[in-house]
C-alpha positions as CSV (number, residue, x, y, z in Angstrom):
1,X,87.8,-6.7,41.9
2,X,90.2,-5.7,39.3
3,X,91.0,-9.7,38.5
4,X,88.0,-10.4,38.3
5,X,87.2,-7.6,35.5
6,X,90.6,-8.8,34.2
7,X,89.0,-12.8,33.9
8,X,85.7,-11.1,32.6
9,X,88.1,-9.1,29.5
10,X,89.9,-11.7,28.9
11,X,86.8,-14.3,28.3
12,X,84.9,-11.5,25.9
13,X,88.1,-11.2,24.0
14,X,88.4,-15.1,23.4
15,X,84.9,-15.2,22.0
16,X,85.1,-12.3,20.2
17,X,87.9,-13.1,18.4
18,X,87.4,-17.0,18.3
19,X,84.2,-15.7,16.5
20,X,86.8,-13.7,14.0
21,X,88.6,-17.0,13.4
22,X,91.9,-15.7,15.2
23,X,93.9,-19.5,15.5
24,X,93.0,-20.5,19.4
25,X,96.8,-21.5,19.4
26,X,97.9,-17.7,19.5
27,X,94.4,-16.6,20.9
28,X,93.9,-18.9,24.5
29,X,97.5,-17.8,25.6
30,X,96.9,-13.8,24.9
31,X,93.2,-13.9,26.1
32,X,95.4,-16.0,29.3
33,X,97.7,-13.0,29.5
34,X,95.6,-10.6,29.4
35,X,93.5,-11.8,32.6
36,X,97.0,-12.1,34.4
37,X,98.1,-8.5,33.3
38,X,95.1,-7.2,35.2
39,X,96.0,-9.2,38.7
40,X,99.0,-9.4,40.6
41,X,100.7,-12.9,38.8
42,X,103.4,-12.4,36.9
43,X,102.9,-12.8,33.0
44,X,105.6,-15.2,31.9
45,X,105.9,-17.5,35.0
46,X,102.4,-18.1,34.3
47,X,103.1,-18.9,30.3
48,X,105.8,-21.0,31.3
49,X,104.3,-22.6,34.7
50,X,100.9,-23.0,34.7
51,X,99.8,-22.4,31.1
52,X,101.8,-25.2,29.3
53,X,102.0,-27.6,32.0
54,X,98.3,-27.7,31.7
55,X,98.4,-28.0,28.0
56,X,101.0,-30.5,28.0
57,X,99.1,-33.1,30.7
58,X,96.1,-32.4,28.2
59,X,98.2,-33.7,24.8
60,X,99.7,-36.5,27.5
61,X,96.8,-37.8,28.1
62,X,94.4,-37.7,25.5
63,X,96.6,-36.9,21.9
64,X,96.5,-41.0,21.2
65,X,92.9,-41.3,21.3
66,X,92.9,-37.8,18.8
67,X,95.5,-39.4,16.5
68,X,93.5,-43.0,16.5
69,X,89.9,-41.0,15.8
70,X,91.3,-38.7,13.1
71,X,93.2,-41.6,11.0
72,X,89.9,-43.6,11.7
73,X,87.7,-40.9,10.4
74,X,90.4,-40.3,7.0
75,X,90.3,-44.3,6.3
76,X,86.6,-44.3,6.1
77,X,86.6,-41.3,4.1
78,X,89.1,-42.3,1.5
79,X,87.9,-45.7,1.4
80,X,84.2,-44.3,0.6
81,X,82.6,-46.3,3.8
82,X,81.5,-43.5,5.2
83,X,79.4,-42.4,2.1
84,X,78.4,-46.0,1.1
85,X,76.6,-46.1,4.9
86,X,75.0,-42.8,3.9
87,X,73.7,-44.1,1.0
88,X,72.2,-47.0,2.3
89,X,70.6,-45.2,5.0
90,X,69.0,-43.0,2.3
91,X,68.2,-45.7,-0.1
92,X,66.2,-47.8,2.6
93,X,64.5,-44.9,4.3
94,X,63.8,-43.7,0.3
95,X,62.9,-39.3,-0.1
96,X,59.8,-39.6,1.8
97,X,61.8,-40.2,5.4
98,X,64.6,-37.8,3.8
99,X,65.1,-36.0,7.5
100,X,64.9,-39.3,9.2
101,X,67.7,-41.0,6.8
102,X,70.1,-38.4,6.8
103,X,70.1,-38.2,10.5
104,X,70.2,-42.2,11.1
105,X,73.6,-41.8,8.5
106,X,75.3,-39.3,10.3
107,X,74.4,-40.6,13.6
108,X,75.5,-44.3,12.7
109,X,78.9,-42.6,11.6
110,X,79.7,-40.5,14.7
111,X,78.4,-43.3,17.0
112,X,81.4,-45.2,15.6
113,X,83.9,-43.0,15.5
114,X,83.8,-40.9,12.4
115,X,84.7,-37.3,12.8
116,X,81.6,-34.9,12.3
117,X,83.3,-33.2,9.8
118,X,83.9,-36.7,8.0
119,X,80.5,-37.0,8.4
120,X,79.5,-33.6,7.4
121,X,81.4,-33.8,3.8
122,X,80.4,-37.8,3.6
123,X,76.5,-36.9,3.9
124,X,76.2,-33.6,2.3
125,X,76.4,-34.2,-1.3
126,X,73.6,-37.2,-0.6
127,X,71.4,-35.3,1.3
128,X,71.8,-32.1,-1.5
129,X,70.5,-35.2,-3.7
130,X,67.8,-36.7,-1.7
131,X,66.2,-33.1,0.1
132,X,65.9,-31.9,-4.1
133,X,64.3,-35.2,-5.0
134,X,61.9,-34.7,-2.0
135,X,61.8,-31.2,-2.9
136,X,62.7,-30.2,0.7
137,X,64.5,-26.8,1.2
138,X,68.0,-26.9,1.3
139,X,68.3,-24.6,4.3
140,X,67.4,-27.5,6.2
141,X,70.5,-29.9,5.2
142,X,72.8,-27.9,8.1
143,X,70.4,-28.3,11.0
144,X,69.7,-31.8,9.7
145,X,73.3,-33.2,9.9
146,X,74.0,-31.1,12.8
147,X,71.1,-33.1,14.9
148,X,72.8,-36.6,13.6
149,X,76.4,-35.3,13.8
150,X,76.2,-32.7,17.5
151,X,73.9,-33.7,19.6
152,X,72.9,-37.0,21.1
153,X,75.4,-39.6,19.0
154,X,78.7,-37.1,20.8
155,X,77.0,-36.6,24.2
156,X,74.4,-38.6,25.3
157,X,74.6,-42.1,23.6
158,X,76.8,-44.5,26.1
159,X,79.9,-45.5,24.5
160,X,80.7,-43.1,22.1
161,X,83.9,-43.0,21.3
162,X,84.0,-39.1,21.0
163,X,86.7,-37.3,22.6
164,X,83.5,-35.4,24.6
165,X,82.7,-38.3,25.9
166,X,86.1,-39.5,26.8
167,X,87.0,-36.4,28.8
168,X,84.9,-36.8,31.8
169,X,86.8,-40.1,32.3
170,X,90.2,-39.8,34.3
171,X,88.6,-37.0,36.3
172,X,85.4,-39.4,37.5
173,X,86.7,-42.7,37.0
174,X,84.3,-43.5,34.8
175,X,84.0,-45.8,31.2
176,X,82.6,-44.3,28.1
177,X,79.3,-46.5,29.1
178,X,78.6,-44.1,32.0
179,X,74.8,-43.9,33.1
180,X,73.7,-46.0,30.2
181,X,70.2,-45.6,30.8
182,X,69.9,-41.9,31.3
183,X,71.9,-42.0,28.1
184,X,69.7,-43.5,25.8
185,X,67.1,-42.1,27.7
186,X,68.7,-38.8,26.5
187,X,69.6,-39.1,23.2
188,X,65.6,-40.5,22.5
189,X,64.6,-36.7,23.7
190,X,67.3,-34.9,21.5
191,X,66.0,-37.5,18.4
192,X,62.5,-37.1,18.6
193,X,62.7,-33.7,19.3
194,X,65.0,-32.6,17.1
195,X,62.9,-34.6,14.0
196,X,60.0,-32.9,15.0
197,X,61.1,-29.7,15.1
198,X,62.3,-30.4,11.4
199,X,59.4,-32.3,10.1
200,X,57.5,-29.2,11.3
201,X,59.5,-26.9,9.7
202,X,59.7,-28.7,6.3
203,X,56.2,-29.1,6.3
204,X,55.8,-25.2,6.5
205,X,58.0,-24.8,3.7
206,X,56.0,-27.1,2.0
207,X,52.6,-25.2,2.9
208,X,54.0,-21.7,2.0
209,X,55.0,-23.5,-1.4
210,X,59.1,-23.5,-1.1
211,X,60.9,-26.0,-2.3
212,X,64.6,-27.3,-2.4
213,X,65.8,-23.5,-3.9
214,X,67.8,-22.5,-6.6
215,X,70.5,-22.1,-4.2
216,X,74.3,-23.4,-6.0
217,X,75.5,-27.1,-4.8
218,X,78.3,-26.6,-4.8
219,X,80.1,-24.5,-1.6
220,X,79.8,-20.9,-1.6
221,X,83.7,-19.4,-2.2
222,X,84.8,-19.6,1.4
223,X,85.2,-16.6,3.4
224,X,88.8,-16.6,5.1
225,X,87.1,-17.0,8.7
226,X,85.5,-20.0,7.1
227,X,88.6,-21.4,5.7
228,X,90.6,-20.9,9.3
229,X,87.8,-22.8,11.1
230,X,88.3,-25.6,8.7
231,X,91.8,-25.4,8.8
232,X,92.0,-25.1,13.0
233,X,90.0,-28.4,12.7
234,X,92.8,-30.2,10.6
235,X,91.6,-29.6,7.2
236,X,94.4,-27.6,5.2
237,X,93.0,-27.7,1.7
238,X,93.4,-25.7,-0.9
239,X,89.6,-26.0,-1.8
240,X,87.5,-27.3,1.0
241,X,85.6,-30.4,0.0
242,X,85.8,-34.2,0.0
243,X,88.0,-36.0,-1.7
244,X,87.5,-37.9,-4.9
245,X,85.4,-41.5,-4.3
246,X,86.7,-44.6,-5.3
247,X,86.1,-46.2,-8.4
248,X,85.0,-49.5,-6.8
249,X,83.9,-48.8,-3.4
250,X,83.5,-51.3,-0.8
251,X,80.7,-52.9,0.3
252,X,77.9,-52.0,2.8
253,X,79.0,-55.5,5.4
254,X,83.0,-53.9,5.0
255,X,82.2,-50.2,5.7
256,X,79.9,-51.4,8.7
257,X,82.2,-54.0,10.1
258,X,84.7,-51.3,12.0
259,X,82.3,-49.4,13.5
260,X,80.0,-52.2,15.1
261,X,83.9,-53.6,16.1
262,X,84.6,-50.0,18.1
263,X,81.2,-50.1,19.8
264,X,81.1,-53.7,20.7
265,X,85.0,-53.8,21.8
266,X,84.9,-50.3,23.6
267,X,82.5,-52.2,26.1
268,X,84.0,-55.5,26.1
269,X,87.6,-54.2,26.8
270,X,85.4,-51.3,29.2
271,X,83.3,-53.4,31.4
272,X,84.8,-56.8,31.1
273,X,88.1,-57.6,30.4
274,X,90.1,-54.9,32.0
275,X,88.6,-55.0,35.6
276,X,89.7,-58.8,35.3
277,X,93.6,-57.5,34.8
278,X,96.1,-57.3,37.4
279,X,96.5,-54.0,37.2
280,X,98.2,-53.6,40.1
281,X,101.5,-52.6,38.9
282,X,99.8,-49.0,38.2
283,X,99.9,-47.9,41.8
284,X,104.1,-47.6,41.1
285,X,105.2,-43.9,40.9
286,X,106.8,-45.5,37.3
287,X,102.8,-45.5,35.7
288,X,101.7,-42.7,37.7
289,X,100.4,-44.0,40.7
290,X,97.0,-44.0,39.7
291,X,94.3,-47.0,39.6
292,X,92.4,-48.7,37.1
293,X,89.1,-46.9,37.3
294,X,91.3,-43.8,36.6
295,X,92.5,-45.4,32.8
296,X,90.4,-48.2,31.8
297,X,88.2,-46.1,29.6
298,X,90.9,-44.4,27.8
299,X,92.5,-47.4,27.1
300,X,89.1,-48.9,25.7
301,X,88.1,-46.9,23.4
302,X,92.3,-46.9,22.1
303,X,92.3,-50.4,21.7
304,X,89.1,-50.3,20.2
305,X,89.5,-47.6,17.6
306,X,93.1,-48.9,16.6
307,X,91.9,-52.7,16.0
308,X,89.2,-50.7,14.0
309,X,91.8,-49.2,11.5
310,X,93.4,-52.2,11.3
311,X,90.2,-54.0,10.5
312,X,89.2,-51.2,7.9
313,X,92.6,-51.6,5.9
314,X,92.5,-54.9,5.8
315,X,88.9,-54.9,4.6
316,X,89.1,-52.1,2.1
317,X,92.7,-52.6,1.1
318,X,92.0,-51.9,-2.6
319,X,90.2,-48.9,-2.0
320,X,92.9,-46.9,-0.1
321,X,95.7,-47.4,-3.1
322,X,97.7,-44.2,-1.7
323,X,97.5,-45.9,2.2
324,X,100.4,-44.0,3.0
325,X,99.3,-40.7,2.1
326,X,95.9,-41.4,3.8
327,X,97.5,-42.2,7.3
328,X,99.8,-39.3,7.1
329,X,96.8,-37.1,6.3
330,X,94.7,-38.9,9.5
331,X,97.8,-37.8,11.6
332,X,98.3,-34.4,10.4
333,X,94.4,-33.8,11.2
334,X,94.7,-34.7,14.7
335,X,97.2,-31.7,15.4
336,X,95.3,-29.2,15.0
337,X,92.5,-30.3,17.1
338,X,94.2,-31.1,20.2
339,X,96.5,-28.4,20.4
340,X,93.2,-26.3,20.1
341,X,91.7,-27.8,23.1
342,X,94.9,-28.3,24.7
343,X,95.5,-24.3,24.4
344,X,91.8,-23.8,26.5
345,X,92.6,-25.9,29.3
346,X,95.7,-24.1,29.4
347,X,93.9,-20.9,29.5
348,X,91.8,-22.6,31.9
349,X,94.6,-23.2,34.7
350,X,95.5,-19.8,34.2
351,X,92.4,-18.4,34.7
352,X,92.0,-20.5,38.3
353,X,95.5,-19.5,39.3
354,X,94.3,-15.7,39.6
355,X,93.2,-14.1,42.5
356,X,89.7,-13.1,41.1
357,X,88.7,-16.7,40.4
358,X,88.0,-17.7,43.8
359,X,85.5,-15.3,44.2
360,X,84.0,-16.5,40.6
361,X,84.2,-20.2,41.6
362,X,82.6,-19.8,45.1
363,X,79.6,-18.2,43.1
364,X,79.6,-20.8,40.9
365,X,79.6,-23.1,43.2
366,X,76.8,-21.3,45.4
367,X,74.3,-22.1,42.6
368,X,72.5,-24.5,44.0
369,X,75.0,-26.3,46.4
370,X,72.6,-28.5,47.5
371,X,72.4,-30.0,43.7
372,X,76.0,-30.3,42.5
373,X,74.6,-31.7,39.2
374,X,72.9,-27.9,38.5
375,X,76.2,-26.3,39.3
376,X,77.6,-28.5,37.1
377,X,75.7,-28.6,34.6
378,X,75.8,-24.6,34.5
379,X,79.6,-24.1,34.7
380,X,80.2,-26.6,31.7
381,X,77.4,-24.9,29.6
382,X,78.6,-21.5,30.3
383,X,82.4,-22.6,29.4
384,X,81.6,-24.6,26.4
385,X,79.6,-21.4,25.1
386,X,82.4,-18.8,26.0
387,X,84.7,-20.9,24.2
388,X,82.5,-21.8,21.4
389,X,83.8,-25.7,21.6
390,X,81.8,-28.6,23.8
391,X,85.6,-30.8,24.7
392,X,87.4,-27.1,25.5
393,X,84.7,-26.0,27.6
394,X,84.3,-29.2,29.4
395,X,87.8,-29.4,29.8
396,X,88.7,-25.9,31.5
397,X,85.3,-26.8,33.9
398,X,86.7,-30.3,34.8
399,X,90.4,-29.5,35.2
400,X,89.5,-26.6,37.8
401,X,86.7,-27.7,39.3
402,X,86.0,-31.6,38.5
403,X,88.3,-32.8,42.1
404,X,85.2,-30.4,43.9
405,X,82.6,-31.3,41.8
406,X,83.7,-35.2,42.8
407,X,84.1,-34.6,46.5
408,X,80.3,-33.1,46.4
409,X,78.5,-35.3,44.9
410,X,80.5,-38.0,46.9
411,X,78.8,-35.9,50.1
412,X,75.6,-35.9,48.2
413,X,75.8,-39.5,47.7
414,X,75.8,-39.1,43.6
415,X,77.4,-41.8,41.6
416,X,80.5,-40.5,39.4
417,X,78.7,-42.2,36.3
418,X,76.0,-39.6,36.9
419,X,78.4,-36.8,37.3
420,X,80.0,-38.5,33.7
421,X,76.9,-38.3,31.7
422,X,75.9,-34.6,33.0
423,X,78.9,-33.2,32.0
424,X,79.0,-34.8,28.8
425,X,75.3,-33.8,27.7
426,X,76.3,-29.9,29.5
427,X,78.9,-29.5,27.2
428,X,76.6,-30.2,23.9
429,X,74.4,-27.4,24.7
430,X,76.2,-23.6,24.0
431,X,79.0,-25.0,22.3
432,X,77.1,-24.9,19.5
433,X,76.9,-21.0,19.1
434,X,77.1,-19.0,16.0
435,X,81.0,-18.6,16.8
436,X,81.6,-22.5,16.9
437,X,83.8,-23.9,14.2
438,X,82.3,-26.9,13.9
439,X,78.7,-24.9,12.7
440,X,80.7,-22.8,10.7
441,X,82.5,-25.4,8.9
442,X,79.3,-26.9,8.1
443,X,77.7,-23.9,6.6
444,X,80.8,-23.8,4.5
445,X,80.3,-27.2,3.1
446,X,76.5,-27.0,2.2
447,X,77.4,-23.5,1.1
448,X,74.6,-21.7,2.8
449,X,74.8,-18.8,5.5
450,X,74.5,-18.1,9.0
451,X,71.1,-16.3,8.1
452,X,69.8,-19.2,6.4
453,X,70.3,-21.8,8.2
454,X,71.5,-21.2,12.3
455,X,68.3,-20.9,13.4
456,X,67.5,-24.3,12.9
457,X,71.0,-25.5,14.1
458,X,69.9,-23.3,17.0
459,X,66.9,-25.4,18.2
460,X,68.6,-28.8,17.3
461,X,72.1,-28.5,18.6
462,X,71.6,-25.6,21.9
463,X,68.0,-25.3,22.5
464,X,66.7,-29.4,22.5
465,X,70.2,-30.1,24.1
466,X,69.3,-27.7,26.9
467,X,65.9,-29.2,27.6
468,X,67.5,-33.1,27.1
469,X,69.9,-31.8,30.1
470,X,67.6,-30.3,32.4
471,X,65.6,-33.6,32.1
472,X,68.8,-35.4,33.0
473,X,69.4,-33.7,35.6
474,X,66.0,-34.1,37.2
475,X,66.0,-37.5,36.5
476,X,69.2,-38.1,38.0
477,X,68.5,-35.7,40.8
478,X,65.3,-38.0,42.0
479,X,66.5,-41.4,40.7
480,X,70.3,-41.6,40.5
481,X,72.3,-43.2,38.2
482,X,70.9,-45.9,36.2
């Protein structure tokens, strides 16, 4: 009993203080420490054993596909392709469709690969632009690239290349194309009704006579809990804001060409060419004795999103005049970030090595253990919320449960692709609470508040996701994968 009130301290303090913006580097293994201190496990055996072990398979596995994304997402930035597809998106769709263009910008930047918080600095000071010429209130520009950036282009939509996406892979031996159909199916709900919800809103506004607001532009001087969750995401600036445009930027066929190339050769290299490889060299010790099923996703979406740098420099060479200092900055951004989530699964293995956890996983598994998809679904949600981060969350539910989850729904006769895409859409639901450093970094960049604007974040990014997962889970409970 006392573990168990040990696990239960130990998760309140890692929100609470994840909240405060305490670095999750120093945070996960205290919060870890303190769980053990209440059992019988010795404190720096499980630092040294279990704790980084578990980090260190995490940053093994997954730290190229973090390095590729975050150069990816700088080159695009620098270059000015991300804001040049913004633009376009804005210009076509024109102020009367404001919500609609926004969204369709930052959800045709994430869906290829661009970091939300690219996306979030990219779209901003066009959307500030477009919601004033439409007279729209400004409130709404956080919940408004938080439905394009969050929700259904980093969970839902097959093939994403977002880590969130990626993570269910080598547990489920799946490709980032899992469950295609309940996918789109999916990230339709969390579009629709996520653009009505806001359509509805601004239409209030508009009734009750409020416009765009004489709120400042520019970002509201950034509180230092602000400034930590912008730095913990790889952003170590002494002002937090874009950086300058080109002068010439490049055109709307070379900004587009690299992301249509990561989509189309994420399922190419996914679903064609590498299930015609010999690959049977990986069952030696030497690679890990592990099958294809296990790495061909991974390796997908690597080759995809490096032969998309490569085709962005190429393309936009005379944009990115300091090219150096651009791919230095890309790799310095992916430290941060995976070390973050590395530090959670860590806490994670610590948290299933204690005594109390049993007791806590045999409930969780007792919810519904007919329907391994519920329980699933659940335990992801739950963890992602606790943590305040969708890949941390799903990664501390995978890495101590996923092997059960597996051997369930194998019993249960439920395909691993449908295991893939529920976990996926799971974590996209709490993650997005008030403590999450994604919506506060956002709030920082259209300088607006918590009390402005989360309540609309709340229904696009937790509450729609929740109801898109349910659905997905019914669907898949009565149909299967498909």
């Amino acid at each position: 009993m006392l573990s168990i009130l040990g696990i239960l301290v130990s998760l309140a303090a890692l929100m609470y203080f994840a909240y405060r913006g305490v670095s999750v580097l120093l945070l996960a293994p205290l919060a870890a420490l303190v769980a053990v201190a209440f059992s019988d496990a010795p404190l720096l055996a499980s630092y040294t054993q279990v704790f980084m072990p578990a980090l260190g398979r995490f940053i093994a596995l997954f730290f190229p596909l973090f390095l590729l994304g975050a150069v990816f997402g700088k080159l695009m930035e620098a270059s000015g392709a991300a804001r040049v597809l913004a633009a376009v998106f804005v210009t076509h769709l024109g102020a009367r469709r404001a919500l609609a263009a926004i969204v369709a910008a930052c959800a045709l930047l994430t869906y290829g690969g661009v970091s939300l918080f690219v996306v979030a600095f990219a779209v901003y000071p066009i959307a500030a632009e477009i919601f004033r010429t439409a007279n729209l209130p400004k409130r709404l520009i956080p919940a408004t690239i938080a439905l394009g950036a969050f929700t259904f282009t980093m969970s839902a939509l097959p093939g994403s290349p977002a880590i969130q996406n990626a993570i269910p892979m080598p547990f489920f031996g799946t490709t980032p194309f899992a469950a295609p159909g309940l996918g789109l199916i999916a990230g339709a709900l969390m579009l629709a009704l996520g653009l009505a919800w806001l359509q509805q809103r601004a239409r209030r506004a508009s009734a009750a006579g409020e416009g765009y607001g004489e709120a400042d532009d520019a970002s509201a001087p950034l509180s230092r809990q602000m400034r930590e969750h912008a730095q913990g995401e790889g952003y170590d600036l002494a002002e937090l804001g874009p950086p300058a445009a080109p002068a010439t930027p490049p055109g709307v066929v070379t900004a587009l060409a690299p992301i249509v190339l990561v989509v189309a050769l994420n399922y190419l290299l996914a679903e064609v060419v590498l299930p015609r490889l010999d690959t049977a060299y990986l069952a030696q010790q030497l690679y890990g004795a592990t099958r294809l099923e296990a790495v061909r996703g991974v390796w997908a979406i690597l080759v995809a999103l490096a032969a998309a740098n490569l085709l962005l420099i190429a393309l936009a060479r005379r944009q990115l005049p300091r090219l150096k200092e651009t791919l230095d900055a890309g790799a310095v951004a992916s430290v941060a970030p995976i070390f973050n989530t590395a530090s959670q699964v860590g806490y994670g293995a610590v948290i299933a090595s204690l005594a109390g956890f049993a007791l806590i996983r045999d409930g969780v598994l007792g919810i519904a253990p007919e329907y391994p998809l519920v329980s699933l679904a659940i335990s992801v949600n739950v963890l992602a919320g606790i943590t305040g981060s969708a890949s941390g969350g799903m990664s501390i539910a995978l890495s101590v449960l996923g092997a059960t989850y597996l051997e369930m729904a194998q019993a249960a006769g439920i395909a691993p692709d449908l295991l893939h895409r529920v976990t996926a859409i799971a974590a996209g639901g709490l993650d997005a609470l008030p403590h999450n450093g994604a919506v506060i970094t956002l709030l920082a960049i259209c300088g607006l508040t918590h009390r402005q604007s989360y309540a609309d974040i709340f229904v696009v990014a937790v509450l729609i996701p929740i109801i898109t997962l349910v659905a997905v889970v019914a669907l898949g409970t009565a149909f299967g994968s498909f």
